[in-house]
MIBABA-700703 format. One record per residue (C-alpha): residue in one letter; y, x, z. Coordinates in pm, whole numbers, plus 50000, padded with zeros to 5 digits. Each point is the difference from the previous one (the first is absolute). Example, Ala and Ser with C-alpha at 12.3 -4.5 7.8 and 13.67 -1.06 7.14 Angstrom:
A495505123050780S503445013749934
This chain:
X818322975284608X498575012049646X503445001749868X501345021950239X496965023750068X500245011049634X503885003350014X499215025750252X496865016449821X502234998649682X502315025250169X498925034149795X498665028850262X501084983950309X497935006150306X498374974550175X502964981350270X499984979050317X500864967649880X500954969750171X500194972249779X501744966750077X499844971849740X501944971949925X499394969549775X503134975849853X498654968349982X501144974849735X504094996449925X499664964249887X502314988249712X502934972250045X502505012449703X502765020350238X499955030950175X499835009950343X503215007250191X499475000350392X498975030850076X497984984550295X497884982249722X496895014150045X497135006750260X497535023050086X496144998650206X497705021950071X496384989749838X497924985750264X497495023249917X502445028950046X499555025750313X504295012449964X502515001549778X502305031349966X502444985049742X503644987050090X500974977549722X503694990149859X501844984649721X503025007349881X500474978149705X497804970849853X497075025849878X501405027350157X498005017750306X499585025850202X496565018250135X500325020250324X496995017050132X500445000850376X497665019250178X501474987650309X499424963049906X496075003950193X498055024050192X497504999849657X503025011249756X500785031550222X498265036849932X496995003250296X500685036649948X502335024050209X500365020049657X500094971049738X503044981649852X500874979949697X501975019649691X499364981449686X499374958749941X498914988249712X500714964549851X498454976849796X500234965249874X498574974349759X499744965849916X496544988049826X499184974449817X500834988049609X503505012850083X498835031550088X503005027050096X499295034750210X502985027450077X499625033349993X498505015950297X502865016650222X499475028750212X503315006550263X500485020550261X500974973650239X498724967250135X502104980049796X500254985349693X501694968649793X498654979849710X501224973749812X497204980549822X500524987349674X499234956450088X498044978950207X496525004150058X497185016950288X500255037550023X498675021950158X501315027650172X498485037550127X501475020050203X498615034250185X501025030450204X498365031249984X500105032150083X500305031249739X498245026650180X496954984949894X498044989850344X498234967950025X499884980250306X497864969349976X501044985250325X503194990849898X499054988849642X500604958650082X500904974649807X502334972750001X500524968349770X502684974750005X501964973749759X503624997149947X501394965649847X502685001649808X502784968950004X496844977750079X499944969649732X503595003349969X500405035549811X499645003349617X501725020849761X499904982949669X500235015349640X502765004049791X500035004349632X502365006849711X499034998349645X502825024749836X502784989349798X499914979349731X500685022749675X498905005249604X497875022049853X500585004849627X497935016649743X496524991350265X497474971950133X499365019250300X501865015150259X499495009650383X500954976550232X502215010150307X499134977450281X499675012550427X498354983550211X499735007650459X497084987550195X498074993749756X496265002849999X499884987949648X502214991849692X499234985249636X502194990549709X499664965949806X502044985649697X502214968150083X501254996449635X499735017349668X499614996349637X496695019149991X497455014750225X500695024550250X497215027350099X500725023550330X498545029550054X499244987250390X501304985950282X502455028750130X503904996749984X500815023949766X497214989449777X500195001749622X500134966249787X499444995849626X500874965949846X498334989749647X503404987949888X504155007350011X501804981150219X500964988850358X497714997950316X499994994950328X497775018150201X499124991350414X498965030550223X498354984550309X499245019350323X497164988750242X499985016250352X498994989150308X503684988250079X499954976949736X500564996349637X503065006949782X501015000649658X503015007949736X500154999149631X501715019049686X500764993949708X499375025049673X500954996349649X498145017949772X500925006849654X498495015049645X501845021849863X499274995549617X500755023749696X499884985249656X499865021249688X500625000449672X499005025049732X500285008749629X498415028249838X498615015349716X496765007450013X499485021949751X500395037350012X502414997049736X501924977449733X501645005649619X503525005949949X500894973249823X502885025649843X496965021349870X496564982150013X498405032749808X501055032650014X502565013449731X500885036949844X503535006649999X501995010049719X501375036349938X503924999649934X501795028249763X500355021650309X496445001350077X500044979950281X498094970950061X502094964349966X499354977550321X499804970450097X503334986550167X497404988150319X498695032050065X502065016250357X501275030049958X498145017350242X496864993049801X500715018149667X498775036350010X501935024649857X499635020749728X496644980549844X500624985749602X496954977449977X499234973950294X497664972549994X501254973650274X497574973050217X501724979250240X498584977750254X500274976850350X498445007750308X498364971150147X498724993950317X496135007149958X498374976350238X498094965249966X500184986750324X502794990550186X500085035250185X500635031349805X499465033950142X503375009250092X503434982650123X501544995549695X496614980849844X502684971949798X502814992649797X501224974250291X499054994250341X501894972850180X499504984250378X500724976850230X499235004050378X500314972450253X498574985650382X498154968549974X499794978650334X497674977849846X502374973749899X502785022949827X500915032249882X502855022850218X501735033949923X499885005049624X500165034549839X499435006549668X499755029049777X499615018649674X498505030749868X500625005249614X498205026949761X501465027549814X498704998449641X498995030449832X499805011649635X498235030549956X500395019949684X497785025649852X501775025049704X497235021449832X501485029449790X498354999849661X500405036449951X498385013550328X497904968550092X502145005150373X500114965750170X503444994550224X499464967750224X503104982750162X500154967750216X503324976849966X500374977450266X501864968149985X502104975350218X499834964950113X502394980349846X499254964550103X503294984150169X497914986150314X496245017249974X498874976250304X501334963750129X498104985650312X500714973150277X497754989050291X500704965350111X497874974750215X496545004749943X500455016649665X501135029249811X501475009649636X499735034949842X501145001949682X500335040749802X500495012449605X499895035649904X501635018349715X500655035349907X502825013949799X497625028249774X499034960549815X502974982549910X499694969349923X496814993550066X499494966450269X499325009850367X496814991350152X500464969950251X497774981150262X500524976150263X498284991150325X500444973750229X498104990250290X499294973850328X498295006650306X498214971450161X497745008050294X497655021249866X500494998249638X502845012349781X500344987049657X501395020149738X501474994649641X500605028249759X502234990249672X502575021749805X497485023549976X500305022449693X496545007949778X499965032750028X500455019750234X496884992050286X501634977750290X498694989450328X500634994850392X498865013850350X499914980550361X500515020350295X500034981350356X500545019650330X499485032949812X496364993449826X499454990449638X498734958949952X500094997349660X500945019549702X499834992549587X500385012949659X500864967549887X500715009449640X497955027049840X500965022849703X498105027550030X498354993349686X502335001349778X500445023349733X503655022150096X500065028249765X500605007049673X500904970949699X497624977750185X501744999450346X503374997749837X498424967649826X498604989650359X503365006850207X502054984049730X497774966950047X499845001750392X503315011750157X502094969549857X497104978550123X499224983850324X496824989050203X499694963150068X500994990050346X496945013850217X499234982450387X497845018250282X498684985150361X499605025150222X497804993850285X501845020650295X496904998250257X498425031949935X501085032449763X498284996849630X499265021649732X502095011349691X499764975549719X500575017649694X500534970749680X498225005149695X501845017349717X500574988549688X501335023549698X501374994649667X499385023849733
């Protein structure tokens, strides 16, 4: 009676009532894998310890039923008192135990009330009538115990279970399940069959798994109650999404015009004007100025590693994208992004020592700036990149190609031009695994007589064939080659 003493105390303010409390106890509903039916299926005793009962008891569906508090029923469940009668009942009920389950406490106005519980087992049930204007009449406070059986060794209500659909989840190695489960008093996933290990984040049906490679598995949700034991399985596919890169760029902050490696003073015609240089846009002449000293020069790309401080860190930046079950590679994409390249001039006028900057940009004019197929387990990128502000100067060239294998991706660089700096990034499911300056120039010498003497040896020139493992099991560090200059 614990239980239900404190369901009344627990009611806030309430005066003290006349209670009359009768209590009922389901005994076991005993498991045999179907449910009950006959609505005559159960019965009920009073405890032979009991002194009445004031309960009427039916069922109107398997674990269905419906409390009636009949003061009628005995002389005991009846008010002693000329003035006293019953206005409010309170029921409670609970099954103990390791599959412990307890509804809320209802308070009604009338004698009855109907429950469905949620599976076999022993409950126990509380009922009491009381009175709200708060008198207290100990002589009718008696007690009454008794035990209804439910479909005897006949009733069970078994669980059922459903794992979800079967589906793919791209660009991930985890993902929530979706599995249900009824009459269940416990559920836990397991892994029938995968290419890797599968971890779950516990036992419930919409738990979350992650898997330590891409793939298909089948997972198997099984339900335990006291009906039984069931079980259904799904099947997920994951897949890594992968982004390969290539990039060329200069790293220097800038590079001699091989036009004009030094700067030059421009002649003076008969008019008084200065005589320019047929390369020199229109835009940038000043007017009105008889003397000009003219310095030309590229803009490079100013970074060392492969990442340079803003989008448009290279001369070239080619991709390929692609998902990878594991065994091969599924919805190609590929892409370019070519660089503008800039000449910046700088006119000084001799006579006032006024500086006039101007910035000429250029155009691509490679015929196909990027090639790339994805095929199998493997993958081709192939980009060159020339400008038409150096004509005819050769365009700077590299090639990757690459297979995957389990966890390791091996990668050959060729084509690859001397100059400019070249390298590759490996993005899987979003994060960064591996990324490389493979070839390093940021040595080398790019201004002046020098770095025409340097560009004229290194941009007809190419890097002997270069080949990479890359261990895909955890993210690593930029790797930034050695470089190695020339003059």
């Amino acid at each position: 009676m614990r239980g239900f003493l404190l369901s009344i105390r627990g009611r806030a303010a309430a005066p003290l009532r006349a209670i009359v409390v009768a209590v009922a106890v389901l005994s076991t509903l005993i498991a045999s894998g179907s449910a009950a039916s006959a609505a005559d299926d159960w019965t009920y005793e009073l405890h032979p310890s009991g002194v009445t009962d004031c309960l009427i008891v039916s069922q109107s569906a398997p674990l269905t039923f419906t409390f009636t508090f009949d003061q009628n029923r005995q002389p005991y469940c009846f008010p002693d008192a000329a003035d006293y009668y019953y206005d409010e009942y309170l029921f409670e009920f609970t099954r103990w135990g390791t599959d412990y389950w307890a509804a809320e406490p209802v308070w009604t106005s009338g004698p009855t009330h109907t429950v469905t519980f949620p599976g076999p087992g022993r409950y126990e049930v509380q009922v009491g009538a009381g009175n709200s204007t708060g008198r207290w009449w100990p002589a009718i406070a008696v007690y009454g115990q008794g035990y209804l059986t439910i479909g005897g060794t006949t009733t069970t209500t078994p669980p059922t279970v459903d794992a979800g659909p079967d589906r793919t989840v791209p660009g991930s190695r985890s993902a929530t399940l979706a599995g249900t489960v009824t009459a269940a008093t416990a559920t836990a996933w397991t892994t029938v069959s995968g290419p890797g290990t599968a971890t779950f984040s516990g036992g419930a049906p919409d738990a979350t798994v992650t898997v330590s490679a891409p793939g298909t598995y089948t997972f198997r949700l099984t339900a335990t109650g006291t009906g039984g034991t069931a079980s259904d399985q799904v099947t997920v596919t994951f897949l890594d999404h992968y982004r390969i890169e290539l990039k060329s760029w200069i790293p220097q902050q800038t590079v001699v015009d091989p036009y004009h490696p030094v700067a030059y003073n421009l002649p003076v015609g008969r008019d008084g004007r200065p005589v320019w240089t047929t390369d020199v846009p229109a835009y940038c002449k000043p007017q009105g100025w008889r003397r000009v000293r003219v310095e030309s020069s590229f803009r490079g790309d100013g970074h060392t590693q492969f990442q340079g401080a803003t989008a448009d860190d290279a001369r070239i930046l080619s991709w390929v994208e692609f998902d990878w079950d594991g065994r091969a590679t599924s919805s190609p994409r590929t892409g370019s992004k070519p660089s503008r390249s800039i000449r910046d001039w700088r006119l000084t006028n001799l006579d006032t020592g006024q500086v006039f900057p101007c910035e000429e940009p250029g155009r691509e004019v490679a015929a196909q700036p990027t090639t790339a197929s994805v095929s199998g387990n493997g993958f081709t990128i192939r980009h060159q990149h020339a400008t038409n502000l150096v004509v005819p100067a050769p365009p700077l060239t590299a090639i990757l190609g690459g297979t995957l294998s389990g966890n390791t991706m091996t990668l050959n660089l060729t084509d690859a031009t001397m100059f400019p700096s070249h390298g590759y990034r490996i993005v899987r499911n979003g994060q960064t695994q591996a990324v490389r300056t493979a070839f390093n120039v940021s040595c080398v010498n790019t201004r002046g007589p020098v770095g025409f003497v340097n560009l004229l040896v290194l941009l007809p020139a190419v890097h002997a064939p270069a080949r990479y493992t890359v261990d895909l099991t955890r993210p690593s560090a930029e790797q930034v080659a050695a470089c190695r200059g020339l003059l």
